[in-house]
C-alpha distance (Angstrom), angle and dihedral (degrees) to the residues before:
residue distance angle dihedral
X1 . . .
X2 3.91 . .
X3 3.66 113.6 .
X4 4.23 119.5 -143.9
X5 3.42 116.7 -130.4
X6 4.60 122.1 -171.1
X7 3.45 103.5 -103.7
X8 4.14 83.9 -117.7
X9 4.07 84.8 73.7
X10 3.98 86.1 72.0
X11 3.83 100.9 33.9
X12 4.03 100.5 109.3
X13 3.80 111.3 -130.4
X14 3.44 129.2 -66.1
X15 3.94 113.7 -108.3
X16 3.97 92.0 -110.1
X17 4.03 90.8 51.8
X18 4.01 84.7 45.5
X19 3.67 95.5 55.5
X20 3.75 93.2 39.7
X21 3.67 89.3 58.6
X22 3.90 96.0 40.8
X23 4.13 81.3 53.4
X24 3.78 90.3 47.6
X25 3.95 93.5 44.2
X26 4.06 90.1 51.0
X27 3.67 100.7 48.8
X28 4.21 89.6 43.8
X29 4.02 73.0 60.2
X30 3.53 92.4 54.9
X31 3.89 95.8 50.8
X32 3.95 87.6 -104.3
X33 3.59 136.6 128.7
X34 4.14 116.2 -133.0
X35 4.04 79.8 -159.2
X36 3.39 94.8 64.6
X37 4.12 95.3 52.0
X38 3.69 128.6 96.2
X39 3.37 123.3 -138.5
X40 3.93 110.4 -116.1
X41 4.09 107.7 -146.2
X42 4.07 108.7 -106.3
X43 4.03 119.9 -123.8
X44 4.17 126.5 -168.9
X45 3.90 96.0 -34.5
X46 3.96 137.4 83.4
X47 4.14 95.7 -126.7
X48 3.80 115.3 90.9
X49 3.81 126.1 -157.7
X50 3.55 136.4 -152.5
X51 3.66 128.5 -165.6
X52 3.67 129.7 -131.8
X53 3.70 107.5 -166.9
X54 3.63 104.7 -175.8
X55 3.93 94.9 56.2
X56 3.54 90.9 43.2
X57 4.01 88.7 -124.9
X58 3.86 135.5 124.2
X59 4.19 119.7 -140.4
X60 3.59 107.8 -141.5
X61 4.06 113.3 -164.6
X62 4.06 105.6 -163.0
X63 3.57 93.2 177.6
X64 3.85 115.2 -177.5
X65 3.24 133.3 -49.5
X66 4.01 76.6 37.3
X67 3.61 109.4 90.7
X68 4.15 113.8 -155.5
X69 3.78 97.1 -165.5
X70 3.68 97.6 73.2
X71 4.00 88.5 62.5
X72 3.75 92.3 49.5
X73 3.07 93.7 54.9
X74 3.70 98.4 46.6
X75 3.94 87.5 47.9
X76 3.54 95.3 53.2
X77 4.05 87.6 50.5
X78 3.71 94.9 55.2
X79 4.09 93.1 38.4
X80 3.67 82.8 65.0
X81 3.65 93.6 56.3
X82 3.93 95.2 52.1
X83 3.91 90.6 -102.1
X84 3.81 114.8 152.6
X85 3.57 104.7 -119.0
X86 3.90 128.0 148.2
X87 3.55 110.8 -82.4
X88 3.92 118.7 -135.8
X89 3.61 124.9 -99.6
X90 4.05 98.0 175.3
X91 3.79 138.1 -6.2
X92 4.01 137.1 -153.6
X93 3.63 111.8 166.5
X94 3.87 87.9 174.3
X95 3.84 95.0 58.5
X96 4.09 95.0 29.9
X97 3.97 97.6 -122.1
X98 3.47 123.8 132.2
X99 4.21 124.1 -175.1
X100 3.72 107.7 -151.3
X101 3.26 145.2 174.5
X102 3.96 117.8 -89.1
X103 3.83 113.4 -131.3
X104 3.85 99.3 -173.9
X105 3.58 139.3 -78.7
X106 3.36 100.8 -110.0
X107 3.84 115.0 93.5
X108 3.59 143.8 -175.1
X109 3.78 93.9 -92.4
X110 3.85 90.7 51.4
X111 3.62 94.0 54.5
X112 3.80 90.9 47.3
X113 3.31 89.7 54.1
X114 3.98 103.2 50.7
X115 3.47 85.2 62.0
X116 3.90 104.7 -96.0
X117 4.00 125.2 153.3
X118 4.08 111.4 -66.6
X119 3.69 96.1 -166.0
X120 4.23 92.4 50.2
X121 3.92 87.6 50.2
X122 3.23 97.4 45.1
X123 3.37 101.1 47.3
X124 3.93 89.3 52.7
X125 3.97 85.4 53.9
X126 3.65 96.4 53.6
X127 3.85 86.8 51.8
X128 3.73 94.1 56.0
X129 3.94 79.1 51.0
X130 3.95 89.6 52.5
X131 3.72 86.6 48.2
X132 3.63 101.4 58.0
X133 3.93 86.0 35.0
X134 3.73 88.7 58.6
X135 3.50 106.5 38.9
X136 3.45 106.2 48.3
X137 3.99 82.4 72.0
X138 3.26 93.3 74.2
X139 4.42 103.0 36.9
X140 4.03 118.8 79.4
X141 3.51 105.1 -175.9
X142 3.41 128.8 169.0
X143 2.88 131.6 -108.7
X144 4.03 82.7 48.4
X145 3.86 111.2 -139.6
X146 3.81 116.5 -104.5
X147 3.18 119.9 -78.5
X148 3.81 116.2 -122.6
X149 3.68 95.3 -130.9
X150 3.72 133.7 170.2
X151 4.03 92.1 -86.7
X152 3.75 83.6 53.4
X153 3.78 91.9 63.3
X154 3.81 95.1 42.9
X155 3.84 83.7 61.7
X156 3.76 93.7 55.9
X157 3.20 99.0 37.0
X158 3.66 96.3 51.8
X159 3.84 85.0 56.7
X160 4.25 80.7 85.0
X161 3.21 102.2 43.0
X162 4.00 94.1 50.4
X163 3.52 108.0 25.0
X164 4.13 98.6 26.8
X165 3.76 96.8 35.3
X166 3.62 111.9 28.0
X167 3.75 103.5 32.0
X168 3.71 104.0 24.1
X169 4.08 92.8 41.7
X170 3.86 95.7 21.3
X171 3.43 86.4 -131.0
X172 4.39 129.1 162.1
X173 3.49 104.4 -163.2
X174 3.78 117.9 -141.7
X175 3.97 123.5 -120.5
X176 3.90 83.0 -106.8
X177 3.88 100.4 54.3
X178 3.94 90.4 33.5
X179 3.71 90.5 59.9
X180 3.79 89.5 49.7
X181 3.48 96.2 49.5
X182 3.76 91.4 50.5
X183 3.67 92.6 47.9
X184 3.42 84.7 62.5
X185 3.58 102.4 36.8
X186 4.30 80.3 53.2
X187 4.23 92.2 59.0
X188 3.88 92.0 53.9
X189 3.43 90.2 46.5
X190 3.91 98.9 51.5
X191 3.96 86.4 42.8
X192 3.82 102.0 51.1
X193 4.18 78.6 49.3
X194 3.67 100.2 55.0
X195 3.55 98.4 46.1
X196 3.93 125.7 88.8
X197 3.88 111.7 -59.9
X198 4.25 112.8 -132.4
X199 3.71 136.9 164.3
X200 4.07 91.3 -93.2
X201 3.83 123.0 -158.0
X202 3.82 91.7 -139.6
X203 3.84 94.7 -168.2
X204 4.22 93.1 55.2
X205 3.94 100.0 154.9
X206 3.91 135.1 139.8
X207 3.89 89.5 -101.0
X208 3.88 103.4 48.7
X209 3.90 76.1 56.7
X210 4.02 115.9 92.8
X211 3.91 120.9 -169.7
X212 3.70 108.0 -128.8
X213 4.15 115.5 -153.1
X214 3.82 96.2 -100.3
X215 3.66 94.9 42.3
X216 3.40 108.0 -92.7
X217 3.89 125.9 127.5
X218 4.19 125.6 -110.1
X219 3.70 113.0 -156.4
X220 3.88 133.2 -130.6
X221 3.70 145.9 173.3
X222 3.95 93.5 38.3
X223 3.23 110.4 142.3
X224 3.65 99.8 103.6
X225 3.72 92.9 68.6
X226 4.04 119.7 154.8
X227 3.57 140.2 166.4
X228 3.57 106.8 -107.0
X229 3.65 138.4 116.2
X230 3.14 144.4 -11.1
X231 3.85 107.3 -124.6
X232 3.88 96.5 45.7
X233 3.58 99.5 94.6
X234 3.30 100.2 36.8
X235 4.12 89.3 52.1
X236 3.79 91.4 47.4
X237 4.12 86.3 55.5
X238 3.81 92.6 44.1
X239 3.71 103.5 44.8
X240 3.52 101.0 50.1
X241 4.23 134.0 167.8
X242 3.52 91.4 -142.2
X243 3.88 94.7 60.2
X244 3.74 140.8 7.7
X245 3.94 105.8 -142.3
X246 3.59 94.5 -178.2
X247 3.74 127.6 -123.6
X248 3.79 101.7 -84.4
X249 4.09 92.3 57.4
X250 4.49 87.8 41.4
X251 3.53 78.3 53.0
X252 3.64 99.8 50.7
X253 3.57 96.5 39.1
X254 4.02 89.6 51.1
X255 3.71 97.6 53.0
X256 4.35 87.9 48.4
X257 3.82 80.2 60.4
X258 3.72 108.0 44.0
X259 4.16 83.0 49.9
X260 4.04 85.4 52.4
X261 3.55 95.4 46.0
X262 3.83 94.7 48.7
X263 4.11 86.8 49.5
X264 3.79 83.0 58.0
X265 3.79 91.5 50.9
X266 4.12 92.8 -116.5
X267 3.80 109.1 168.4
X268 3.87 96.2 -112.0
X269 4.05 131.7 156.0
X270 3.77 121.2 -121.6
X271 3.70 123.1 -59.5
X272 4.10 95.1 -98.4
X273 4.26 88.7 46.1
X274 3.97 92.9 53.2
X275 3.95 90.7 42.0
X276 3.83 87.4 58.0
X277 4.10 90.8 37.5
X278 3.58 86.6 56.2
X279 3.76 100.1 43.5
X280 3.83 90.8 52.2
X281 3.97 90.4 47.7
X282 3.42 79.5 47.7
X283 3.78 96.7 64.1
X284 4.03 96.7 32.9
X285 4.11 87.4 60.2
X286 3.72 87.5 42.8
X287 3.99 93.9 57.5
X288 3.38 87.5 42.1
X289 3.63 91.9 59.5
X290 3.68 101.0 44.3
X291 3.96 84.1 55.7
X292 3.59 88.9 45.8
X293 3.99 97.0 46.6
X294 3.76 90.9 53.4
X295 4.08 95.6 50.5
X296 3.67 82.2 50.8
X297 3.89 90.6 53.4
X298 3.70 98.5 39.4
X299 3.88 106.4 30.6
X300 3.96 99.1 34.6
X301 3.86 95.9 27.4
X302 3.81 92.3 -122.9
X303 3.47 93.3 139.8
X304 3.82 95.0 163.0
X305 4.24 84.5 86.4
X306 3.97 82.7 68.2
X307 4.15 88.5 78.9
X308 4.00 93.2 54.6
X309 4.25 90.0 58.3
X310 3.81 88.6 84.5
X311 3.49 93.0 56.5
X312 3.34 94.6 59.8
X313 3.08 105.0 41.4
X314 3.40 74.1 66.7
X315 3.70 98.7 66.3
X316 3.52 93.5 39.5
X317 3.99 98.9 64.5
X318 4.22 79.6 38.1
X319 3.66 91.7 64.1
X320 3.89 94.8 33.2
X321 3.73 93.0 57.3
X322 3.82 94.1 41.9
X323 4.08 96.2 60.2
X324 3.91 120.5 69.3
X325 3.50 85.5 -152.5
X326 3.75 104.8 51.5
X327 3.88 99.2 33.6
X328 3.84 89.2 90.1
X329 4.15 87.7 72.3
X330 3.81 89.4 58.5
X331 4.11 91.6 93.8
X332 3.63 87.8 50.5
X333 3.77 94.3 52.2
X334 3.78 100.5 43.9
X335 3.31 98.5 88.9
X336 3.48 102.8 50.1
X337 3.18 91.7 58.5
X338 4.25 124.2 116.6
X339 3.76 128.9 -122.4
X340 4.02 110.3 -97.6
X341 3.42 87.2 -110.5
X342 3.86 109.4 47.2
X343 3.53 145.4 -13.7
């Protein structure tokens, strides 16, 4: 007697159930239990984590198009400088999971936001910046890291114009305003290129930072790492979307590190020079991250990033109306620019 089954009983797996049981299957391997993890909420990238607390150890599932190898070898760069990153507990490039070690779950933004000392954090994150900045003079591995190079910045930069401009505002620019905006687009570029090259983080925010017991700082979310310049770190601390510090304290904070940096003997121009260096970084990471906000929004459907635009809008008239020679772009800019109160 046959026996009917719903055509569903045939159906192979969906991709999702196929990678959850690939990601169960490995960690069985690994004398772990996927029941035991907890799921660690995802930010701006494809990879997803899960925690597992009583090992002490963090599941990382780089599924394709991710690509895992790019963060080992980034992690085994800054392990040879004496950074604290997580060490690694198990490796399979071919499947995209990596076991590593858990550093906490308690990071620089949470301890900002209980109330603790800015200045003392702050400080201790610009020295982890120092570190890198330092040490990578005297490291030559190969392969080198990328090199942050003027195609590099076309890429982010063209995150605004495409993603900020044409599908956030629906905007066509005309061959007059296009050749504006690339004029502009062509001075940050030849700055970031002329100042001091660095091994630079790339990705250096409040919650890629992890408070250590003891104080110091654990570091996540590196695998983008380039050599590039100086400033770009130190802008992606200072102009954060978590909190607008104003100019005066950026300011103050920026001149304790370009008096650090020169104690280390970092090649660095005059005080005035790196203000402006950093200012224009400043700005160039800012577009970037308006573009990059609203492919998050309309691509990945996080529209939550939509609420941050204001904010730096913010910091891009800031940095505008603070250089002599990129004030003149202000016209051009104004009417792009967001309500206080929402994109």
């Amino acid at each position: 007697m046959s026996q009917s089954h719903p055509a569903s009983f045939f159906s192979p797996p969906n991709p999702g159930e196929r990678r959850a049981a690939q990601r169960h299957g490995w960690l069985r391997a690994q004398g772990l239990d996927f029941a035991r993890a907890e799921a660690i909420p995802g930010d701006a990238s494809g990879r997803h984590y899960w925690r597992l607390p009583a090992e002490g150890l963090i599941l990382m599932d780089a599924a394709p198009p991710e690509d895992p190898l790019p963060f080992l070898r980034v992690q085994r760069r800054f392990l040879l400088l004496g950074l604290r990153v997580p060490r690694m507990h198990g490796v399979d490039l071919g499947q995209g999971f990596l076991l590593l070690e858990d550093l906490g779950n308690r990071d620089l933004k949470a301890a900002l936001d209980a109330g603790e000392d800015a200045d003392t954090w702050m400080t201790r994150a610009m020295t982890v910046i120092l570190d890198l900045q330092a040490g990578s003079r005297r490291q030559y591995p190969r392969p080198p890291l990328p090199s942050f190079d003027a195609a590099h910045i076309g890429t982010e930069l063209s995150l605004f114009r495409d993603w900020y401009l044409g599908r956030h505002l629906g905007l066509a620019l005309g061959p007059e305003t296009q050749t504006r905006l690339q004029a502009c687009f062509a001075q940050l570029t030849a700055n970031a290129l002329k100042e001091p090259q660095v091994w630079v983080h790339r990705d250096f925010h409040a919650r890629n930072l992890i408070c250590l017991a003891g104080g110091g700082l654990g570091i996540l979310d590196f695998q983008d790492a380039v050599r590039g310049p100086i400033s770009y770190d130190l802008a992606s601390l200072l102009w954060d979307r978590y909190w607008d510090w104003g100019a005066e304290r950026r300011q103050d904070w920026a001149v304790q590190f370009h008096q650090a940096a020169q104690r280390r003997g970092l090649a660095l121009p005059g005080r005035a020079d790196f203000l402006r260096d950093l200012g224009r970084m400043g700005l160039q990471r800012n577009l970037k991250i308006l573009g990059i906000f609203c492919r998050l929004a309309y691509r990945d459907g996080k529209e939550e990033y939509l609420r941050f635009l204001p904010r730096f809008w913010a910091y891009v008239r800031e940095a505008m109306a603070a250089d002599p020679e990129l004030c003149r772009y202000q016209a051009d800019f104004a009417p792009w620019t967001p309500s206080p109160c929402g994109p």
